[in-house]
N, CA, C and O of each residue as an XYZ file, in Angstrom:
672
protein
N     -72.961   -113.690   -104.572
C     -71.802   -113.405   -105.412
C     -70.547   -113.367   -104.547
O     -70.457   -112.665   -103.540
N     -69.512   -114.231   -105.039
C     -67.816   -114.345   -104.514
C     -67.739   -112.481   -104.604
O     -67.882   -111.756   -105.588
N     -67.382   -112.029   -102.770
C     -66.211   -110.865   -103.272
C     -64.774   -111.226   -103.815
O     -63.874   -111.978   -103.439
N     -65.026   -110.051   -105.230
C     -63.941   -110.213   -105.594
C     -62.253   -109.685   -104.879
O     -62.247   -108.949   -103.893
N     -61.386   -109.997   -105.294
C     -60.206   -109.389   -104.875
C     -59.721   -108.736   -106.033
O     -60.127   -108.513   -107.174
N     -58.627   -108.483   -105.295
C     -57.866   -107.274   -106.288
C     -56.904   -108.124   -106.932
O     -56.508   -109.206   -106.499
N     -56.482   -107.438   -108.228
C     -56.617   -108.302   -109.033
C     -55.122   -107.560   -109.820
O     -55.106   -106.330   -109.856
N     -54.042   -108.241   -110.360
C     -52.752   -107.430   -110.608
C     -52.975   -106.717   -112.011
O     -52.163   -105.848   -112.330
N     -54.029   -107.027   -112.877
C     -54.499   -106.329   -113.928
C     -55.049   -105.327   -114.229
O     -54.951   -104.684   -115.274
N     -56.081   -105.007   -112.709
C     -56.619   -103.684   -112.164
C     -56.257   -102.711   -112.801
O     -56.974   -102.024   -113.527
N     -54.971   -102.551   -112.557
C     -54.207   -100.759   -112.911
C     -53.889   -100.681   -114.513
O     -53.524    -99.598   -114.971
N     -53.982   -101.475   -115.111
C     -53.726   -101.559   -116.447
C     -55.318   -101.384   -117.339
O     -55.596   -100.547   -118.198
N     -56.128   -102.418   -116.814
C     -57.429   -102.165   -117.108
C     -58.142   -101.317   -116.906
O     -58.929   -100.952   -117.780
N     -58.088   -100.726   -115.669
C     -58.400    -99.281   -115.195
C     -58.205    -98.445   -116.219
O     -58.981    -98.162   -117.132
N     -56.861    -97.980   -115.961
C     -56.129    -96.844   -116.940
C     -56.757    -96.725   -118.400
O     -57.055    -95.640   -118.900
N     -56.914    -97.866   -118.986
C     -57.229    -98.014   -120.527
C     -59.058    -97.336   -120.663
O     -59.564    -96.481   -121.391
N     -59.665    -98.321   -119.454
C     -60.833    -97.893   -119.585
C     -61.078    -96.346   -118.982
O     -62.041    -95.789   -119.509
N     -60.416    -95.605   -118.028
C     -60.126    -94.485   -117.971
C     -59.568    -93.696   -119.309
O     -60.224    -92.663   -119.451
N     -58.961    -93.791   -119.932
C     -58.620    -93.080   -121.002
C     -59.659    -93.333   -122.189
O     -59.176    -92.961   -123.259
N     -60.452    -93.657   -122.263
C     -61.606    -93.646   -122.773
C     -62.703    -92.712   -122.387
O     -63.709    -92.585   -123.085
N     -62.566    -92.240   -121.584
C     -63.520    -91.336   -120.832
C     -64.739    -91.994   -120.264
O     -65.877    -91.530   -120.190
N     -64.368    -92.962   -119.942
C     -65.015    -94.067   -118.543
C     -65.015    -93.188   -117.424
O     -64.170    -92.422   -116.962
N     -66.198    -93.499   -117.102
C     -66.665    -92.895   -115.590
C     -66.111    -94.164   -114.528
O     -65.769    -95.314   -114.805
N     -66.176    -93.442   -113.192
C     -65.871    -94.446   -112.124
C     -66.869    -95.544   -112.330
O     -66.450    -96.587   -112.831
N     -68.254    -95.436   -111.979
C     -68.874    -95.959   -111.442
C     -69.037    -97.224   -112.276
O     -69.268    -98.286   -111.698
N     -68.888    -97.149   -114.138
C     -68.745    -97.941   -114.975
C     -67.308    -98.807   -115.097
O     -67.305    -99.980   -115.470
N     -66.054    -98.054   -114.723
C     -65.087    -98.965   -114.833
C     -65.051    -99.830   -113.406
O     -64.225   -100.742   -113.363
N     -65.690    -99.658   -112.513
C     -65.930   -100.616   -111.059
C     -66.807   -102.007   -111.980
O     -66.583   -103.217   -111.962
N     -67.746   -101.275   -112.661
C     -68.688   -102.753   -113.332
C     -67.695   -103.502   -114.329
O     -67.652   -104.730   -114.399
N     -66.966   -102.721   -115.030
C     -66.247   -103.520   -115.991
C     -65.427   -104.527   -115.143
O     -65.414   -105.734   -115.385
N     -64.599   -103.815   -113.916
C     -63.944   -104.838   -113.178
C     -64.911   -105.822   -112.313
O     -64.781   -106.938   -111.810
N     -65.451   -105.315   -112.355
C     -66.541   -106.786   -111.754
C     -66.734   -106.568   -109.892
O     -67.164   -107.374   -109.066
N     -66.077   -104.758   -109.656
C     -66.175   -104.626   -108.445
C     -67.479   -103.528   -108.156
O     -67.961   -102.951   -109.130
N     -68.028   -103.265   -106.772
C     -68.626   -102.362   -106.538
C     -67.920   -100.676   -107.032
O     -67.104   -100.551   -107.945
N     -68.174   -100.128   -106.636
C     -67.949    -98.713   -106.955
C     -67.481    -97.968   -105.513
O     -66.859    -96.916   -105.366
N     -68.006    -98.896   -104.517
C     -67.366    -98.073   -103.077
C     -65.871    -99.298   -103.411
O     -64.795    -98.804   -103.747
N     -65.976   -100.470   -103.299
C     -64.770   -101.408   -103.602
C     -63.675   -100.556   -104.649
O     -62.500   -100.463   -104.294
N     -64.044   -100.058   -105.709
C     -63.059    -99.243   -106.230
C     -62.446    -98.612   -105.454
O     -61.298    -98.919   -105.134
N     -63.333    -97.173   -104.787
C     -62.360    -96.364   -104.464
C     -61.460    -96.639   -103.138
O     -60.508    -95.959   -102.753
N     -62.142    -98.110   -102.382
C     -61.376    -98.628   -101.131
C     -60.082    -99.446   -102.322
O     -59.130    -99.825   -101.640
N     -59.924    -99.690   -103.477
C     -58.739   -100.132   -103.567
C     -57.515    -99.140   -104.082
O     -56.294    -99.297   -104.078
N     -58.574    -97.777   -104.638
C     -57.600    -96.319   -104.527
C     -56.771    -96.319   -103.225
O     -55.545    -96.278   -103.330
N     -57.247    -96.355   -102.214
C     -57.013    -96.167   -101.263
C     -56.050    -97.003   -100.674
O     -55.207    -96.423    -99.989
N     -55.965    -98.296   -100.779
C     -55.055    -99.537   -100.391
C     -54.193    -99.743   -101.505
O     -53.197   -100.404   -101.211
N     -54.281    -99.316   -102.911
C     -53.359    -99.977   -103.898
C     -52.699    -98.512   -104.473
O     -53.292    -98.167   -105.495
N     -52.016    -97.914   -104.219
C     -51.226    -96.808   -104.666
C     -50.833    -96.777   -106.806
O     -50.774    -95.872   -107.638
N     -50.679    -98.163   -106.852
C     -50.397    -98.425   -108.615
C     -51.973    -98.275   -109.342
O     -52.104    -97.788   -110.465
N     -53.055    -98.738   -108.574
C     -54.159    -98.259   -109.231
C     -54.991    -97.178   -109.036
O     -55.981    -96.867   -109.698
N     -54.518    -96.637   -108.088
C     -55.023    -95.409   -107.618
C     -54.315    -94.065   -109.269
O     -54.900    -93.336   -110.070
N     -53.139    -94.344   -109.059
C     -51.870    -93.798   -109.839
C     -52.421    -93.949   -111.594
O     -52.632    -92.953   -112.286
N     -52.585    -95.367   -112.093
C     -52.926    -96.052   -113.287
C     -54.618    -95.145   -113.387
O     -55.023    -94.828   -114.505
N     -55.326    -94.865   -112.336
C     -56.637    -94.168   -112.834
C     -56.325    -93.039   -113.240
O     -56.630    -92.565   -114.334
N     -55.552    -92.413   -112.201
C     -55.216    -90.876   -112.489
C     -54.651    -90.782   -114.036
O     -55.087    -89.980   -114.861
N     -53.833    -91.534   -114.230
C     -52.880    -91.434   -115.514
C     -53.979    -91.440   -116.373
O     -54.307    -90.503   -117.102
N     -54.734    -92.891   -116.235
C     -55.946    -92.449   -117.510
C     -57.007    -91.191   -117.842
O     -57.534    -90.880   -118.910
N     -57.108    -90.615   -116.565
C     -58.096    -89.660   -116.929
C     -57.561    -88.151   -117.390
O     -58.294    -87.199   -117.660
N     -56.085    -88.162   -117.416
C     -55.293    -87.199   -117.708
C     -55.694    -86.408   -118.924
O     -56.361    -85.378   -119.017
N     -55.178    -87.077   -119.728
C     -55.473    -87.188   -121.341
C     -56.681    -86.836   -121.758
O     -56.926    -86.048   -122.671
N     -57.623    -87.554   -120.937
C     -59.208    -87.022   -121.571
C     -59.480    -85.766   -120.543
O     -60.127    -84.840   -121.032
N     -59.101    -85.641   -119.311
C     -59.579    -84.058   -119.089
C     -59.082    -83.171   -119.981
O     -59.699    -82.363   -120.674
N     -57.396    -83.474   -119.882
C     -56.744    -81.854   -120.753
C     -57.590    -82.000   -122.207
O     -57.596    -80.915   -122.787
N     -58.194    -82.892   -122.831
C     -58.295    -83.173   -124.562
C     -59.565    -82.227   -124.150
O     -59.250    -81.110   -124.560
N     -60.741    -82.154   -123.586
C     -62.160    -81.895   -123.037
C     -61.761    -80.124   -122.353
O     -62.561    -79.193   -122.447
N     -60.726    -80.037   -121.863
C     -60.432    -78.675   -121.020
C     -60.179    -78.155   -122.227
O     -60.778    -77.131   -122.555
N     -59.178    -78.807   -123.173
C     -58.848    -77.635   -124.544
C     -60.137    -77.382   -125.499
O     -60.268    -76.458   -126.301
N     -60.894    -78.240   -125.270
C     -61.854    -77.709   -126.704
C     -63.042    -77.122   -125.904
O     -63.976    -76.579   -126.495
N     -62.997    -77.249   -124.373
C     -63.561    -75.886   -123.942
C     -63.374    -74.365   -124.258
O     -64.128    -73.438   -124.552
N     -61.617    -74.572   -124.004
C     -61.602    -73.441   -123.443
C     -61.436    -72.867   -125.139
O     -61.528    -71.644   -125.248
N     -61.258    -73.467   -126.130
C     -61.414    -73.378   -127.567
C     -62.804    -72.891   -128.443
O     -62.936    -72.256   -129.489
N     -63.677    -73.450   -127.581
C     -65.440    -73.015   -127.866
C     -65.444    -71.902   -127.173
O     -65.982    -70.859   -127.547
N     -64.753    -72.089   -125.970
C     -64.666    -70.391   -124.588
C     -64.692    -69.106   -125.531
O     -65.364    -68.077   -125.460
N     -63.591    -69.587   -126.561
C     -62.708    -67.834   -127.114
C     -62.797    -67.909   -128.504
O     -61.930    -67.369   -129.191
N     -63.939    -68.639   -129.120
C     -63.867    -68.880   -130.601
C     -62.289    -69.179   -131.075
O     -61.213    -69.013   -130.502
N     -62.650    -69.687   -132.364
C     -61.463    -69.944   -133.257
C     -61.624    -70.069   -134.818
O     -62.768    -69.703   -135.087
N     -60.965    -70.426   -135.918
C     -60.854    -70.624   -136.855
C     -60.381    -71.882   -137.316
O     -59.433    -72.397   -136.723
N     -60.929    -72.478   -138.333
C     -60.806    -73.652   -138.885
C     -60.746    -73.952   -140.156
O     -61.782    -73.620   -140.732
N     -60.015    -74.409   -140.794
C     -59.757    -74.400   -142.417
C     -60.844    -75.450   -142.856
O     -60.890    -76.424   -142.104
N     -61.648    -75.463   -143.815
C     -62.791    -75.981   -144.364
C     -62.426    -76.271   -146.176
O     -62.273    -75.424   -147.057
N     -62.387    -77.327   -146.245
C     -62.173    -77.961   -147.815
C     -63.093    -78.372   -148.758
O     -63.646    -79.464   -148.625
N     -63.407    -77.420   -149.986
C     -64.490    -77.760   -150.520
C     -64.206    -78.059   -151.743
O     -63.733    -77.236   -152.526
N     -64.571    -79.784   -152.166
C     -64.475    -79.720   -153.455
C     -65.254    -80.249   -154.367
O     -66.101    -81.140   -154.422
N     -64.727    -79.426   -155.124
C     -65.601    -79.364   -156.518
C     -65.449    -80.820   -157.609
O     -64.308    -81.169   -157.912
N     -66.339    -81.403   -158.011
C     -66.220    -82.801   -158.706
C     -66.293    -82.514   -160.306
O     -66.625    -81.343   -160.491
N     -66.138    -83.043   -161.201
C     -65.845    -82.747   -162.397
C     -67.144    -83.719   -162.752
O     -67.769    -83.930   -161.713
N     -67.747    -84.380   -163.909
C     -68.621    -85.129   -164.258
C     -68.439    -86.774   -164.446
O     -69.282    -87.553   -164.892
N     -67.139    -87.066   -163.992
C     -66.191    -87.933   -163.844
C     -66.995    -88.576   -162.031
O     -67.261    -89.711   -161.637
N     -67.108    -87.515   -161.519
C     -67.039    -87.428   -159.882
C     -65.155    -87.611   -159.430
O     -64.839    -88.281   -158.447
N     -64.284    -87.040   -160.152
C     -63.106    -87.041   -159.683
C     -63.017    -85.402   -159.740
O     -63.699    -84.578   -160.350
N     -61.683    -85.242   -158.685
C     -61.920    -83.357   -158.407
C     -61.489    -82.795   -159.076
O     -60.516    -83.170   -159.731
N     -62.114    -81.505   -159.201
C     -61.956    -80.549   -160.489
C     -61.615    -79.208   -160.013
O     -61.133    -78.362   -160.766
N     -61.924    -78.940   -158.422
C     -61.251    -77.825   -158.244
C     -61.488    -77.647   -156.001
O     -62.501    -77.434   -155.335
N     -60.671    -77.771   -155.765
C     -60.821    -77.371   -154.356
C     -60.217    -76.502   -153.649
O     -58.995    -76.396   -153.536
N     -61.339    -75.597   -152.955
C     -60.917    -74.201   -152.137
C     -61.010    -74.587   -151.039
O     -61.707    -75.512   -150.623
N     -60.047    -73.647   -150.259
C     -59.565    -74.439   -149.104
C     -60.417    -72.374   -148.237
O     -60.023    -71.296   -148.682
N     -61.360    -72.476   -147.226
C     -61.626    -71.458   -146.890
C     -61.654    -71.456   -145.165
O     -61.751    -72.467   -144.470
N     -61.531    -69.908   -144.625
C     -61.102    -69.880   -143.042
C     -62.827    -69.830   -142.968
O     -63.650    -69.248   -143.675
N     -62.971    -70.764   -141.717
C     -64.691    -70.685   -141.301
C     -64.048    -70.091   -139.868
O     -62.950    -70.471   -139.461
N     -65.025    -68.933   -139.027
C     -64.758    -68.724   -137.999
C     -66.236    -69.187   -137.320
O     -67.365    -69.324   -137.791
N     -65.483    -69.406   -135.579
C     -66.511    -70.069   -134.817
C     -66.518    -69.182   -134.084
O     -65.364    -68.827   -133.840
N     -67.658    -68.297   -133.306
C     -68.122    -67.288   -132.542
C     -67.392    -67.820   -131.311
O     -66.896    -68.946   -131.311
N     -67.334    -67.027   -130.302
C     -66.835    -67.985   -128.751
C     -68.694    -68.063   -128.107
O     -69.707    -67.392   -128.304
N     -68.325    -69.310   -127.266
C     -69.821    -69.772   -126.935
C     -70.536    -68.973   -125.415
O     -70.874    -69.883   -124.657
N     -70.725    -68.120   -125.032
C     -71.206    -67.690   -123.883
C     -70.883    -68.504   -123.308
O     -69.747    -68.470   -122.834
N     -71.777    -69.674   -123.070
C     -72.375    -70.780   -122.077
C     -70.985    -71.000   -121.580
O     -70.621    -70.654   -120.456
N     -70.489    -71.383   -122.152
C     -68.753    -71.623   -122.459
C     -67.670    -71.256   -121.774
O     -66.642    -71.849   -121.449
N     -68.230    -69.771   -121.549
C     -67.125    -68.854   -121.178
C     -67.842    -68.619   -120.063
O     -67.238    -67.827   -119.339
N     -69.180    -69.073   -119.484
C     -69.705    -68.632   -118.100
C     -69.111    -69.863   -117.640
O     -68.319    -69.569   -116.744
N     -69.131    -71.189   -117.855
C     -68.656    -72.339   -117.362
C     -67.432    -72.068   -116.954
O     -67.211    -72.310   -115.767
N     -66.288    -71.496   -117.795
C     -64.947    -71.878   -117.313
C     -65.211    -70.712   -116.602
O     -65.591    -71.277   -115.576
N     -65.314    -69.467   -116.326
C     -65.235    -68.905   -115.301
C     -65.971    -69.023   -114.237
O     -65.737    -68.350   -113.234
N     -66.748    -69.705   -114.290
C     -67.277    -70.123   -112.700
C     -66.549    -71.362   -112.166
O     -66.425    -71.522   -110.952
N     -66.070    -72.233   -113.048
C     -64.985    -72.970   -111.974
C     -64.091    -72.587   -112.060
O     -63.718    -72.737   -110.897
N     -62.709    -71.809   -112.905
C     -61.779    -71.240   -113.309
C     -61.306    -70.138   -112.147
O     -60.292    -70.220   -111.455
N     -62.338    -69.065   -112.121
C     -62.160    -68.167   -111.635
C     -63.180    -68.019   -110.512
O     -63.774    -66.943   -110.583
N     -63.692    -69.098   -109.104
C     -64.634    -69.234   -108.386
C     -64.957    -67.963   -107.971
O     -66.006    -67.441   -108.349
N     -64.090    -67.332   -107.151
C     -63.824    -66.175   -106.169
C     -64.860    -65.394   -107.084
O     -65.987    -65.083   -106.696
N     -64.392    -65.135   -108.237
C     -65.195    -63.950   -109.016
C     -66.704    -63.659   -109.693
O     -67.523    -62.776   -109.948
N     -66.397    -65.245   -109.793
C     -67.852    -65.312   -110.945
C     -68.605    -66.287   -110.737
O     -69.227    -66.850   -111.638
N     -68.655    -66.678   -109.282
C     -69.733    -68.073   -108.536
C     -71.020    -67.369   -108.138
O     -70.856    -66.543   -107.240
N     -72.147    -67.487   -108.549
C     -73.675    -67.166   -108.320
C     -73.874    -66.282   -106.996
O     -74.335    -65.158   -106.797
N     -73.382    -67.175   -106.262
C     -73.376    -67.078   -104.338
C     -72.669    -66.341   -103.895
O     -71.530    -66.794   -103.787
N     -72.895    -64.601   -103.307
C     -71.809    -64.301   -102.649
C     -71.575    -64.325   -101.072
O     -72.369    -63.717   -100.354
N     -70.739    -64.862   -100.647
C     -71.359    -64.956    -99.191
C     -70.516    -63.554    -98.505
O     -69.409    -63.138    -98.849
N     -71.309    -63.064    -97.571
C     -70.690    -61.827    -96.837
C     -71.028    -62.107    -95.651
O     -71.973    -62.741    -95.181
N     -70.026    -61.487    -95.142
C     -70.075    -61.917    -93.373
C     -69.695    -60.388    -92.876
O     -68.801    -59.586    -93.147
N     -71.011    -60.412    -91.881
C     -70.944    -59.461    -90.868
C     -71.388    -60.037    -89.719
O     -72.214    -60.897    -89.415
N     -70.333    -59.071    -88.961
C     -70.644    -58.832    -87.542
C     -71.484    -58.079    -86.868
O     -71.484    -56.913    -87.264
N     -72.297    -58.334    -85.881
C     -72.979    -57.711    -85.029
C     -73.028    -57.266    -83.483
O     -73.209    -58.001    -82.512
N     -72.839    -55.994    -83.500
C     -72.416    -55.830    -81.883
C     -73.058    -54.800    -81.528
O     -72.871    -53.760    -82.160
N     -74.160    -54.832    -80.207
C     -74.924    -54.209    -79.996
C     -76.190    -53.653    -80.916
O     -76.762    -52.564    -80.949
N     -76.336    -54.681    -81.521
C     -77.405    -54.389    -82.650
C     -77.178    -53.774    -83.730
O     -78.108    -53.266    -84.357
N     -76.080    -53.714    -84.092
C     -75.512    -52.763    -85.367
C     -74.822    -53.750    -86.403
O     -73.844    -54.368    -85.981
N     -75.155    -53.928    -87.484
C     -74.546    -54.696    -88.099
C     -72.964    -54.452    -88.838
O     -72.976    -53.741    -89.843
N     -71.811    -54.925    -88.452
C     -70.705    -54.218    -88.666
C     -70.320    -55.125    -90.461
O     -69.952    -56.295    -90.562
N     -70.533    -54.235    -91.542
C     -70.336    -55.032    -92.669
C     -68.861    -54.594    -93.675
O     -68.390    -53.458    -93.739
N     -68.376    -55.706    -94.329
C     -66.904    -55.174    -94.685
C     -67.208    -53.379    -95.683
O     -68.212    -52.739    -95.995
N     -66.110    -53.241    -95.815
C     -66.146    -51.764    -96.711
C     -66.286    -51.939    -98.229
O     -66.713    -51.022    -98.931
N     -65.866    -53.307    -98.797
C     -66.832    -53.450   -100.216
C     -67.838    -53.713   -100.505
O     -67.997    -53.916   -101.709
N     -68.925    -53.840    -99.688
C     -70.584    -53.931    -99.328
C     -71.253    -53.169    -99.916
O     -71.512    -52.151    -99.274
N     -71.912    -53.263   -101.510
C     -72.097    -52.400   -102.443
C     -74.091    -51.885   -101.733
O     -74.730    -52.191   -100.726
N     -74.238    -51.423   -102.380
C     -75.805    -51.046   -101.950
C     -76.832    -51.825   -102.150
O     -77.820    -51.785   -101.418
N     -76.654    -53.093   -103.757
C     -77.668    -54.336   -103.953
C     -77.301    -55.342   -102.690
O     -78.061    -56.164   -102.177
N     -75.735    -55.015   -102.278
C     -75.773    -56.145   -101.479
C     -76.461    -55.801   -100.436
O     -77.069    -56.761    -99.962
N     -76.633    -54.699    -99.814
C     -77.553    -54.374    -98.753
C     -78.622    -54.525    -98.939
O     -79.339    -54.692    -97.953
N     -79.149    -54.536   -100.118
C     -80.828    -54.583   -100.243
C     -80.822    -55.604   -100.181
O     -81.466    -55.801    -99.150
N     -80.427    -56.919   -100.713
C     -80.504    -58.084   -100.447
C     -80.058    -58.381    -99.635
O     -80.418    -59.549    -99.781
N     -79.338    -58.420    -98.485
C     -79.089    -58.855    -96.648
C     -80.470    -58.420    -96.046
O     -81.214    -59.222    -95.481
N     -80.873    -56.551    -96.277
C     -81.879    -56.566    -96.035
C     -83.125    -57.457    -96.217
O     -83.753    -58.045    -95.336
N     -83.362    -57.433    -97.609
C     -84.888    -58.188    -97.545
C     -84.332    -60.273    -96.902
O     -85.037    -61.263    -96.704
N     -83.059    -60.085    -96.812
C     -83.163    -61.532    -96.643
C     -83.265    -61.934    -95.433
O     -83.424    -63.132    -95.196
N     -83.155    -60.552    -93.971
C     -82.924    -60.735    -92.705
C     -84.525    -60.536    -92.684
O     -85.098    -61.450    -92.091
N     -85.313    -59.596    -93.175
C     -86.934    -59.411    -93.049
C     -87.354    -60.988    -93.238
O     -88.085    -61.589    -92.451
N     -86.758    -61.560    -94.431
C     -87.634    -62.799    -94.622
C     -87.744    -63.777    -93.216
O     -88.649    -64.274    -92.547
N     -86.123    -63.732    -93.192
C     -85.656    -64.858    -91.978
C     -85.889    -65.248    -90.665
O     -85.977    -66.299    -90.030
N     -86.007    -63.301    -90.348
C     -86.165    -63.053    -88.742
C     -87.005    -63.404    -88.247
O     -87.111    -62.682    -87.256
N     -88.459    -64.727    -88.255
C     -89.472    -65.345    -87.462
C     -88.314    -66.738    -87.196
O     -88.048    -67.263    -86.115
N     -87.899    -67.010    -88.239
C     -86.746    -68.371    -87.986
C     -85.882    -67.903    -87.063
O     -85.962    -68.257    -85.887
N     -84.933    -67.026    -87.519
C     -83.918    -66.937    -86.427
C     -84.370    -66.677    -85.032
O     -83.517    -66.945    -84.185
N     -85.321    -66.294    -84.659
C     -86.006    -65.900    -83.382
C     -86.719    -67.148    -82.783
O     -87.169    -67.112    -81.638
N     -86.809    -68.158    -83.505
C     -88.092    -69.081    -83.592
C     -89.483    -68.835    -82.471
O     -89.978    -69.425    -81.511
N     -89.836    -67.067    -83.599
C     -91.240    -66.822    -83.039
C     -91.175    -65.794    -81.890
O     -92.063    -64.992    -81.600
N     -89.621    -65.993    -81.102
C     -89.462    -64.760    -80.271
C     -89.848    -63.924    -80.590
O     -90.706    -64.174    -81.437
N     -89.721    -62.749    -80.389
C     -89.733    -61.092    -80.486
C     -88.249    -61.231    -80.489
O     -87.605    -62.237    -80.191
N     -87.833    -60.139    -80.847
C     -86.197    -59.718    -80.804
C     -86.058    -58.305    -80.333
O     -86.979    -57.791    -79.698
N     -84.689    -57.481    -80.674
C     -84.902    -56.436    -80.043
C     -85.712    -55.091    -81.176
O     -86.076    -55.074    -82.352
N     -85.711    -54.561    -80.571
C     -86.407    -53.490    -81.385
C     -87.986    -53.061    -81.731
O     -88.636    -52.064    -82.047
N     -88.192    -54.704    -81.416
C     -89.832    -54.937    -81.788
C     -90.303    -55.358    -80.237
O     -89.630    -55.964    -79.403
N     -91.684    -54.842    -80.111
C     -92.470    -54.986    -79.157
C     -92.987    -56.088    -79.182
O     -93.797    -56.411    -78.312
């Protein structure tokens, strides 16, 4: 197969198929390029680098709002109507339906939203000097039980098999 070149339509075609909510790896096939070739022409072509971004704009914020919309529940007007024997309408109520907010929803945006706070993993760092482990002052007591049992698990690895201090 001819490598292709870049092509002055790129950033236009891009963009469109980006605003569709085209993935990379599919708008590289539509252009008829690899998928590493894409992002080397991000990189060399500033107008299509620019023309992707623009397309995917629109569909993140459209996808971020009806997250964060499922996140915190909402309300929605619901139209019901009534048919006469005709099948033409004979009477329609217009009623508020409410939508619960979705857990799942609201654990998602706050684990990327708010990383620091609400990411699975907490990492803590202590120091050790003279065998004492020096740990910050918000170091709750689960977190100790878990450093603990996690240094019991570890300590044949970290030693690899040594003895260390304390132990005979």
């Amino acid at each position: 197969m001819a490598k292709t070149k870049y092509q002055p339509d790129f950033p236009e075609r891009a963009k469109k198929l980006a605003q569709e909510g085209i993935i990379d790896r599919d708008i590289a096939k539509a252009l008829g390029i690899s998928e590493d070739t894409f992002y080397e022409f991000q990189k060399r072509h500033l107008e299509f680098s620019e023309a992707v971004k623009e397309g995917k704009r629109r569909p993140n914020q459209e996808v971020e709002a009806a997250l964060f919309k499922i996140a915190v529940g909402y309300t929605a007007q619901e139209r019901h109507v009534e048919l006469d024997a005709q099948q033409k309408p004979k009477k329609i109520t217009v009623i508020d339906k409410v939508f619960a907010p979705v857990p799942v929803a609201q654990i998602f945006w706050l684990k990327n939203r708010m990383r620091e706070k609400w990411h699975d993993v907490r990492q803590i760092v202590a120091q050790v000097s003279s065998g004492v482990p020096q740990l910050p002052a918000d170091t709750t007591d689960e977190d100790i039980e878990i450093i603990s049992a996690n240094l019991k698990r570890l300590m044949p690895q970290l030693f690899n098999g040594r003895q260390h201090a304390g132990k005979n």
